[in-house]
C-alpha positions as CSV (number, residue, x, y, z in Angstrom):
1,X,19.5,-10.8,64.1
2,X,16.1,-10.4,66.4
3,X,13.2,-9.8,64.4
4,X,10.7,-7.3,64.7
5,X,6.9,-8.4,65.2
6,X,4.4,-6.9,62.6
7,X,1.1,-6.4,63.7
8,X,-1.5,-6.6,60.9
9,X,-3.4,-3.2,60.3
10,X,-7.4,-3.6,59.8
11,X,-8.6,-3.0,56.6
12,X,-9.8,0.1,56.1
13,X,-13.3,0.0,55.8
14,X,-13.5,-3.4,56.5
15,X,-16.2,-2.6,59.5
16,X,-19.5,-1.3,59.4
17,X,-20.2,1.6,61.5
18,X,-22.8,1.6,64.1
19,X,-24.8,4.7,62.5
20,X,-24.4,2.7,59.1
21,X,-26.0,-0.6,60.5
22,X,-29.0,1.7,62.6
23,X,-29.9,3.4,59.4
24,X,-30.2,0.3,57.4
25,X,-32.3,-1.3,60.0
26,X,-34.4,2.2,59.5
27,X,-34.6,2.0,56.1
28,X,-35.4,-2.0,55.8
29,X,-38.3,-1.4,58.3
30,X,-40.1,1.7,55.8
31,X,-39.7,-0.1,53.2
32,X,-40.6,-3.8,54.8
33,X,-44.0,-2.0,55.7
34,X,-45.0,-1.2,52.4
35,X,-48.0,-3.3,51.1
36,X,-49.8,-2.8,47.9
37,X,-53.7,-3.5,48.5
38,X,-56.3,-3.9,45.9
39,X,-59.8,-3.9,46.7
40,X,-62.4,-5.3,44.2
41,X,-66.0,-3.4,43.9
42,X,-67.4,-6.3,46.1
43,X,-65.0,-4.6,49.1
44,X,-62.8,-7.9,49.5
45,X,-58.8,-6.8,49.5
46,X,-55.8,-8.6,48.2
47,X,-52.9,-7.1,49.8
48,X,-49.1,-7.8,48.0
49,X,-46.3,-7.4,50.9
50,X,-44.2,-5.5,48.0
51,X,-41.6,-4.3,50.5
52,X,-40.9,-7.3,51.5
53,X,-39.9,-8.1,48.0
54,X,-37.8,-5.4,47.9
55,X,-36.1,-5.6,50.6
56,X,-35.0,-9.1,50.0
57,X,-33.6,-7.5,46.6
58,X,-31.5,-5.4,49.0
59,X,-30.4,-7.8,51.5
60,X,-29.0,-10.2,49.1
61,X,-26.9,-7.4,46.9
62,X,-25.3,-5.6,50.2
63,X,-22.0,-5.4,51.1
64,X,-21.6,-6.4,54.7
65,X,-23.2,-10.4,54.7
66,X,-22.3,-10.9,58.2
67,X,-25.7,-9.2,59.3
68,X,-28.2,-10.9,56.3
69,X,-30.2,-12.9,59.2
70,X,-31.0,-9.4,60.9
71,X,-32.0,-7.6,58.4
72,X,-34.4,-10.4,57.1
73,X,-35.9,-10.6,60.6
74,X,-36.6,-7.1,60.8
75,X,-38.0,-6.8,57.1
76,X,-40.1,-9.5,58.5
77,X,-41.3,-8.0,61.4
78,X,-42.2,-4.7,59.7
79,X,-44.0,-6.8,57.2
80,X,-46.1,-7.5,60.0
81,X,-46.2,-3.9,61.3
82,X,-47.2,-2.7,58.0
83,X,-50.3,-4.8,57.5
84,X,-51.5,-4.5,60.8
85,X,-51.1,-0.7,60.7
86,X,-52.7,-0.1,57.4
87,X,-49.3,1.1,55.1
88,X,-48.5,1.2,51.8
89,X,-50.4,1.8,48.7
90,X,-54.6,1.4,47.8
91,X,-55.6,1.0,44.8
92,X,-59.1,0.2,43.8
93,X,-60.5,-1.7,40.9
């Protein structure tokens, strides 16, 4: 008898799409950008990098772990962009 080769089918979703991946890098750079500044009646600021903190939240519960360095280093980078550029939320005391 000759046998027959099988050739293993890829799961089904197994992959992430490229659109997938480029709107999670969009999305973990708004909300890595988000600070939360308060600023005392003297005028000195304490700033809180709360999307940071969220993102993290995100990056640890998502599906695809292959990709967990890259998506920290670009929460990290737009943590950057954020306080340099002034984002997020003011709230004064």
């Amino acid at each position: 008898m000759a046998k027959t080769k099988t050739t293993k089918k890829p799961k089904a979703g197994a992959a992430e799409l490229d659109s997938t991946f480029f709107l999670k890098l969009v999305l973990y750079v708004i909300i890595g950008a988000q600070w939360l500044r308060f600023t005392t009646a003297s005028g000195s600021q304490v700033p809180l990098p709360i999307g940071l903190f969220i993102g993290i939240l995100f990056v640890q519960h998502d599906h695809f772990r292959i990709d967990r360095k890259i998506e920290m280093a670009v929460l990290l980078v737009a943590m950057m962009i954020g306080f340099y550029g002034q984002v997020g939320v003011f709230v004064n005391l």
